[in-house]
N, C-alpha and C positions, 0 to 999 in steps of 0.2 A: 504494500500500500504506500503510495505517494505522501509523505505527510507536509511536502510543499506546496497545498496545492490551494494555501489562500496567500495573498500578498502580506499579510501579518507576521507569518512564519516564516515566510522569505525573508523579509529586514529581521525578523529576530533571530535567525541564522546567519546573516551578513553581520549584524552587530555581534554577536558571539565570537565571530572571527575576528573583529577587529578589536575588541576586547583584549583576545587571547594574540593576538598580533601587537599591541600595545603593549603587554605583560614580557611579553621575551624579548621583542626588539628595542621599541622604545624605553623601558625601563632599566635598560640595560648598556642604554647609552652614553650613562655619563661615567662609569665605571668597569673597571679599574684601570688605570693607567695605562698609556700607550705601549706598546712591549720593545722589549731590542728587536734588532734586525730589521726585519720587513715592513714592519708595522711603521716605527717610529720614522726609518727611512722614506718609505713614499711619504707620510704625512711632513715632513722636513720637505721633500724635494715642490710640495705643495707648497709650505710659508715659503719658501725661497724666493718662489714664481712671485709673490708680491711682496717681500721685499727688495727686491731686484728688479724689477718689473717688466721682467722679461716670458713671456707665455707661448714661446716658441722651442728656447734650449732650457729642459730641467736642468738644471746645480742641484746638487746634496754636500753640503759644509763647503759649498765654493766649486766646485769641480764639476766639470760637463757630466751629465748623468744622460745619456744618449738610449741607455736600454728600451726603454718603455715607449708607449705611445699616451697623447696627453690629458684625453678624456677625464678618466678620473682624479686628475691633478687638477684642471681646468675648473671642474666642480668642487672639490675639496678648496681649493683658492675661495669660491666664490664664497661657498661656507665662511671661512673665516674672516672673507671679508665684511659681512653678517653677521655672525655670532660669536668674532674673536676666534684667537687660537686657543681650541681646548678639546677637547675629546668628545663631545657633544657634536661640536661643529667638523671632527673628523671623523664622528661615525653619519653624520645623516644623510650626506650624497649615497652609502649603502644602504641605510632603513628605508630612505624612500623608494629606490630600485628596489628592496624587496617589496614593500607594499605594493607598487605598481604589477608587479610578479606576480602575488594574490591576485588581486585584481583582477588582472590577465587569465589567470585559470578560474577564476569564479565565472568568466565572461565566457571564456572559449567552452570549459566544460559543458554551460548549459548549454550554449546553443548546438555542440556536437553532441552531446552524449543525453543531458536532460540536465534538470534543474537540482536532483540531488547528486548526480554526478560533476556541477560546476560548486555547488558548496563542497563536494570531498576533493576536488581539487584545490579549492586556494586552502584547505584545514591541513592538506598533506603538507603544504608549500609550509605553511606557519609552525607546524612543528614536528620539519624533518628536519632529522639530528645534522646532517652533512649543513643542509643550509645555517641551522647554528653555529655549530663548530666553524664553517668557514668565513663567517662575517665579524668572525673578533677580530681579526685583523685585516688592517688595511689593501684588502688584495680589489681589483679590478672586476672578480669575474661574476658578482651581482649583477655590476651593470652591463657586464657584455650579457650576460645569460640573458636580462631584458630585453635587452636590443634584438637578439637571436631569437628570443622568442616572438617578438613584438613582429619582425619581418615577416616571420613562419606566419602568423595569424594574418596579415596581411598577403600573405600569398594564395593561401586557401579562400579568403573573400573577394581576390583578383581572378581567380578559375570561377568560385560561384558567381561573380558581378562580370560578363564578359562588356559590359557598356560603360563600367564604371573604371574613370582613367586612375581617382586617389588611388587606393589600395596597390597598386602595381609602382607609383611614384613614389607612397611611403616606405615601400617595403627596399626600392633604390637609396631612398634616405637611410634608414636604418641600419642597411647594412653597408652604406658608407661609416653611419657613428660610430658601428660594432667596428669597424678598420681604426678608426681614433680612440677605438677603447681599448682592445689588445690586438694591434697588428690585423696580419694575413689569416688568423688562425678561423674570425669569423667568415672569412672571402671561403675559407676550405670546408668549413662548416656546413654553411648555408648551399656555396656553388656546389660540391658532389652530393649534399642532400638534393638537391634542387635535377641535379641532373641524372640522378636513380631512380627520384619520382619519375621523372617526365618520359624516361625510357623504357620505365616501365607500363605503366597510363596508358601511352602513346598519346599524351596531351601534348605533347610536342609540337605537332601538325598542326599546334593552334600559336605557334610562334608570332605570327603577323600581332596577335593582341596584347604581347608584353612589354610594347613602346622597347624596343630594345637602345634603340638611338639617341631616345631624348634621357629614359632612366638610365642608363653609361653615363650621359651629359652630368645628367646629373648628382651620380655617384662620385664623379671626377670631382665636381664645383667644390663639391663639402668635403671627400677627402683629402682629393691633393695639396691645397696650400699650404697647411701646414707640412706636410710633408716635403716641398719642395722649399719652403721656407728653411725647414732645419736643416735641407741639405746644403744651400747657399750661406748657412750660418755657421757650417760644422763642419767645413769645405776637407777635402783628403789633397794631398801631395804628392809628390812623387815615391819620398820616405814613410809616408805617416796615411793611413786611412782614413777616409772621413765618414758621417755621416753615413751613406750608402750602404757601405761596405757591414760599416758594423753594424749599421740596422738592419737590412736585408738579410746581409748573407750570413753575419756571423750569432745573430738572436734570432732569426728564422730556422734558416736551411743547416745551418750548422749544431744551430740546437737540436731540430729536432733528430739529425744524426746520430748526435753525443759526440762530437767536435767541439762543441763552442769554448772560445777561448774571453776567460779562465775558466778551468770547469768548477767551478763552484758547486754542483748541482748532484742531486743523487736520482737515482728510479729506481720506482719499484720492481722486485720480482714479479713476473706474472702471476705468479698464483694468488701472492697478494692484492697485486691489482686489482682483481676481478671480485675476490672474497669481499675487500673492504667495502664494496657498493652494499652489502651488505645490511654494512656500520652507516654508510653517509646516508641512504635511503631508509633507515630504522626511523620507528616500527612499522614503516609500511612496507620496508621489504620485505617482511615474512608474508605479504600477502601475493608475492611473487606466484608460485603454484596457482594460487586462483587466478590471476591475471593472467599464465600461458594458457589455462584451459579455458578461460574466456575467448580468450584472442583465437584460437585455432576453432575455435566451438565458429565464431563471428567469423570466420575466414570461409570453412568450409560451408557454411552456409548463404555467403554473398556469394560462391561460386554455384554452389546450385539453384541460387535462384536469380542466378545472373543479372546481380545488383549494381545499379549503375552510379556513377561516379555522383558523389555526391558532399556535401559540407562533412556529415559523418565519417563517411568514408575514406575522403581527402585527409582527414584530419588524425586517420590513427595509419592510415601509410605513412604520411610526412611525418607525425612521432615516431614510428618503426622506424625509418630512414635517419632522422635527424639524431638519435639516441645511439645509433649502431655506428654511424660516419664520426661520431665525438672519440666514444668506449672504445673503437677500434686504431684510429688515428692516436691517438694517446696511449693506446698499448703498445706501440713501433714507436713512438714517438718518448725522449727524455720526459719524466712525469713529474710532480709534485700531486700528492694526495687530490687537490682542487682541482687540480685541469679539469675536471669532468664534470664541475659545477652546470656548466650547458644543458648538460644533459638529463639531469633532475627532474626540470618541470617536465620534457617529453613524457619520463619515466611516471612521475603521478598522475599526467593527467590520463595515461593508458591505466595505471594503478587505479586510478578513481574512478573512471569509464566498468572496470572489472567488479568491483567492491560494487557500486551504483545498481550494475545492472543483477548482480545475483540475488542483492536485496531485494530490488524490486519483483525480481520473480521468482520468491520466496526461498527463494534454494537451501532451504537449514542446511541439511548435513554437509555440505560444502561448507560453508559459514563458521559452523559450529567448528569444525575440525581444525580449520586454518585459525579460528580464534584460539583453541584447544593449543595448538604447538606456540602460538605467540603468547598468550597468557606462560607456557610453560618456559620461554625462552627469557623472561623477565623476570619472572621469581627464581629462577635459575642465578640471574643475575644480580637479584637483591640476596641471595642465601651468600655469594661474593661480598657485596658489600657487607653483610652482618659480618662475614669471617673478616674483614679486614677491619671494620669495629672492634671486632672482639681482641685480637690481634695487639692491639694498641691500646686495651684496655690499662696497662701498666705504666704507657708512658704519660709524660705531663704534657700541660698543652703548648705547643709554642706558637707564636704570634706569625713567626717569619719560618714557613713552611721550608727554606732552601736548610735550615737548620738539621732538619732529619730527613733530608734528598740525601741519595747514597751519591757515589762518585757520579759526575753527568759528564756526559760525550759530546758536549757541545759543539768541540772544535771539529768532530768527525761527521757527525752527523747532522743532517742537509734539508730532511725533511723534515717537514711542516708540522705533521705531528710527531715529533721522533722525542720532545720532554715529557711525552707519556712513559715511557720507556724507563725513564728515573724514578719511580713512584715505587716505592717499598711500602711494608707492613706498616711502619712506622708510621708512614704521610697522613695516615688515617688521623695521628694524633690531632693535627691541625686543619682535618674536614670531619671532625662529629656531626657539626649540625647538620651541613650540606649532604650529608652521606644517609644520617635518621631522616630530613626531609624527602631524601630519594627513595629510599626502603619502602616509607609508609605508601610515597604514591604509589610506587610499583605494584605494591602487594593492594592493596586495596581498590586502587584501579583498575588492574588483572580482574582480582576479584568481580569486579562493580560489572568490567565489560563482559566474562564471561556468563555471568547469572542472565543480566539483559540479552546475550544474544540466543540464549535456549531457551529465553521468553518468549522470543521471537519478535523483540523489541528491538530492530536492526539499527534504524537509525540511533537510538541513544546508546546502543552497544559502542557503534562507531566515533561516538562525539565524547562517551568515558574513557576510550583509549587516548583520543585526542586530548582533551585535557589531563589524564594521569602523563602523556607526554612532556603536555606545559609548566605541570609543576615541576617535571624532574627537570627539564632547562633551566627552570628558576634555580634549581638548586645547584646547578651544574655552574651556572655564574654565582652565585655564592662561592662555590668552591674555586671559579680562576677568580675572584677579589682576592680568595688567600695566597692563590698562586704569585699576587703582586709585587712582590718585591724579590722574587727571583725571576720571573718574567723581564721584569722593568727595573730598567736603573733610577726611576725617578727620585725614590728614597734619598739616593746618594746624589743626584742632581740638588736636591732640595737643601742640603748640608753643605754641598759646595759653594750653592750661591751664596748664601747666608757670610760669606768672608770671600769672597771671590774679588780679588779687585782687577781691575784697570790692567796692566802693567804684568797681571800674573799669567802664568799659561798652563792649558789644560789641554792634558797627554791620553790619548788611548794608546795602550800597549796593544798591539796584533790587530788584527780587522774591526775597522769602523763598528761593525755590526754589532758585537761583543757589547756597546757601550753605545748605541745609538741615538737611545733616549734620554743622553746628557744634550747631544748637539739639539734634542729638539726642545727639550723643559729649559737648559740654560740660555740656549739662542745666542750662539758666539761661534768660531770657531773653532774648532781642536784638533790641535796636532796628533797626529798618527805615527806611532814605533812600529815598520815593517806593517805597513798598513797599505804597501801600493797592492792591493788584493781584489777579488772580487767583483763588486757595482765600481772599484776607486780605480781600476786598474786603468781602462780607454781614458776616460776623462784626465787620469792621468799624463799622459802622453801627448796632451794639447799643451804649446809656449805659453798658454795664458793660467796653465791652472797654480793652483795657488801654493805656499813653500809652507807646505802643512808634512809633508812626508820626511820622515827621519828614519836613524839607522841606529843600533845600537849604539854606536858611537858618539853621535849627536845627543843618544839621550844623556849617557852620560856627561856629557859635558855640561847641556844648560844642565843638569842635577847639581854640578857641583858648582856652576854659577850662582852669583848673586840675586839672580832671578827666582820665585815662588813657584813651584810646580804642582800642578794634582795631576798623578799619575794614576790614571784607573787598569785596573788589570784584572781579568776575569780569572778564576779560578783554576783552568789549566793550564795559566800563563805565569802561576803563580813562583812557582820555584826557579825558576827561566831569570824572572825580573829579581828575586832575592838572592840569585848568587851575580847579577850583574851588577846590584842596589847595595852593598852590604849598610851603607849609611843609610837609613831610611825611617820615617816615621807612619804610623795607621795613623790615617786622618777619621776615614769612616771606611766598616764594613758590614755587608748586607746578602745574605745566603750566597755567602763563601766568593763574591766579588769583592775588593776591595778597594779603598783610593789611599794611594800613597803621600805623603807631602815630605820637599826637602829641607824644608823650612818653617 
């Protein structure tokens, strides 16, 4: 039974989502602190752009920072030109790219699948674990995944509207922005989706209605300039590369080799690749089995009754297509965990379509079963969490969780989520709360959804899993506020200003990244010991950059100069700098990071 089917219930299911979209995104915006690395880095290479006011070449602490494309700088700028520089204003160019997201599947769901299959779409959007975990930090692929999606549903209403020019022009626009948000990767996305449809279909033959000449025109208009700008601005040599080189060939085609110089970067093994969609699509991957026997059920039945192309059915080939051209391409391709963020909404809004349509035509023992192993796969998970409560039940609490991290591999390890990996029995000591508030949802939750759905109460079976979801996110950001001060240098950025003057200079020992969110909380420059690495390494290489990079040698001399040093040194750098330091004083330290002073 449809239980959408007065406009009452409708807004009071759109409001429940935006509720529970408020509760994980929004309230989670203004904390905790910006982290090292990645995070603090793009958000630096953002205030540059306006204190410099240059919106063409990013800097990061002075130095050409050429990797990236500029989209989400361009928006992070404007943020703070708005709401100041603070972490509010650097997370909301991504909360609102996800809202829009929602949005997007609440709109596309109803109108291809129905109207309880466009509310399971934007509930899956709002609280899948992958789209949390990936939006704490400042990465890009929110807003490309909008843009990728945004074109896709404009493609499918350019096939149904063959008299209608917008939808074919926006979908040129978007997937020009999706090129200024990260590169080529959306051009490859969209174009071998687009061109797997079309040969499959044989909608092809309808080529004349794609305006091919004016949308090029005007994919060109909006991509190219800045592109041609940074390459006149970034110019290469005879000696020295420019521009070009290193954007195309060496962050493209050389990355996706595993060439790219420097390799800074790690990928995953295949097995794990594949496994962890697992993890990013939880808890609606386990609805996976009912989604293939949906999808094959829906397949072999538009072949027999030779069903013609249609919004519905446009719309779960281009998901099949755009999902498989992402997952496959980034299994051959160098990977970080997120690459595959693109591919998410594809994946729920086929997941929502599956889950929608077995409710609606009453399917228990299907339902029930695949509730059955999901209910069992999360108490599974909470009886882990009680064991590592339990666990810790001897130690005291500490404040600064890096306190009881075991040794961490910072310096080796590349991926994104690879500080999971440090988490001992211990750590529990310093997530009680976060860990009882996950338990109780799990189990209760579990609970709540299994009972309702051999009620045969489908829909609220499916909205208590949704919310036992929401509160474990809440608890999950509970637990990285504790993660804070081993994440982020802020701590120690906040103690250095406090005596920091004028005149004095502030040293990162080894890669920038280690210590990134001094350069963004102090807002200065800092020197770098064997720091030419990394994002520093090209920019480095340009006459103009800045006399920020030293050698051991150099350190030790301004050390022993008359000049004030804070020397920050990450934890596996540590022994390195005390037998090169032996004079040296703890200024401040904060989960096993330290800052030195020579004076």
């Amino acid at each position: 039974m449809d239980v959408l089917t007065t406009t009452s219930s409708r807004r009071l299911a759109w409001a429940a989502i935006f509720v529970l979209f408020l509760a994980v995104y929004v309230g989670s915006a203004f904390s905790p602190a910006l982290q090292d690395d990645v995070d603090t880095s793009h958000a630096e290479a953002a205030r540059e752009m306006i204190t410099r006011g240059d919106y063409v070449t990013l800097h990061i602490n002075g130095v050409r920072y050429l990797e990236k494309a500029p989209m989400m700088y361009w928006l992070v700028a404007g943020s703070y030109r708005i709401f100041g520089v603070n972490e509010f204003a650097t997370h909301l160019p991504t909360i609102i790219a996800m809202f829009l997201l929602v949005l997007l599947g609440v709109v596309w769901g109803s109108r291809a699948f129905g109207r309880r299959a466009g509310i399971y779409t934007g509930l899956f959007a709002v609280t899948g674990l992958g789209y949390f975990l990936f939006t704490r930090v400042l990465f890009p692929e929110a807003i490309l995944s909008l843009l990728i999606a945004a074109a896709f549903y404009c493609l499918v209403l350019a096939l149904e509207r063959p008299d209608s020019r917008w939808p074919w022009y926006a979908g040129y626009a978007l997937l020009a922005l999706g090129v200024l948000t990260k590169g080529l990767v959306a051009l490859v996305v969209i174009g071998i989706t687009l061109i797997a449809y079309l040969a499959i279909t044989g909608e092809w033959r309808r080529w004349r209605e794609f305006h091919l000449f004016s949308g090029m025109l005007l994919f060109f208009v909006i991509a190219a300039p800045w592109h041609i700008l940074a390459g006149l601005r970034n110019p290469g040599t005879p000696d020295h590369h420019g521009f070009f080189w290193f954007y195309f060939v060496n962050e493209h085609y050389l990355r996706f080799l595993g060439k790219r110089i420097p390799k800074d970067y790690n990928k995953l093994p295949g097995y794990l690749y594949w496994a962890l969609h697992l993890v990013w699509l939880f808890p609606w991957s386990l609805y996976l089995p009912l989604g293939f026997r949906r999808l094959i059920a829906d397949l072999r039945r538009s072949r027999r009754d030779h069903t013609q192309l249609d919004f519905r059915v446009r719309t779960r080939l281009i998901a099949i297509l755009w999902a498989s051209v992402t997952l496959l391409f980034f299994a051959f391709s160098t990977n970080q965990e997120y690459y595959t963020f693109p591919a998410y909404f594809a994946l729920f809004l086929l997941l929502a379509a599956a889950v929608a349509g077995e409710e609606d035509e009453g399917r228990q023992p299907w339902l029930v079963a695949t509730s059955a192993v999901s209910v069992a796969v999360r108490l599974i998970f909470a009886a882990v969490l009680i064991g590592g409560l339990w666990s810790s039940r001897h130690v005291p609490f500490v404040p600064d969780i890096g306190e009881v991290l075991a040794q961490t591999n910072l310096d080796t390890d590349t991926l994104s989520m690879g500080h999971i990996l440090n988490l001992t029995a211990q750590s529990f000591a310093a997530l009680r709360f976060p860990t009882i508030l996950a338990v109780v949802a799990l189990v209760f939750g579990s609970l709540a959804e299994i009972i309702l759905r051999v009620k045969r109460k489908q829909f609220a079976s499916t909205w208590a899993l949704a919310i036992t979801m929401a509160v474990f996110l809440l608890a999950a950001h509970v637990a990285l506020v504790r993660f804070d001060p081993f994440l982020s240098s802020r701590v120690l950025a906040t103690r250095i200003q406090q005596q920091l003057q004028p005149e004095d200079r502030l040293v990162i020992y080894g890669d920038q990244s280690f210590g990134s969110s001094l350069l963004f909380y102090i807002r200065r420059p800092i020197f770098l010991v064997n720091g030419r690495s990394s994002s520093m390494w090209f920019g480095s290489t340009f006459p103009d950059a800045p006399h920020i990079f030293l050698e051991d040698a150099d350190l030790v001399r301004i050390w022993n100069s008359s000049t004030r040093v804070y020397l920050f040194v990450p934890q596996h750098e540590r022994p390195k700098v005390e037998a090169l330091l032996p004079a040296r004083q703890v200024f401040a330290e904060s989960s096993g990071k330290v800052v030195y002073i020579n004076h």
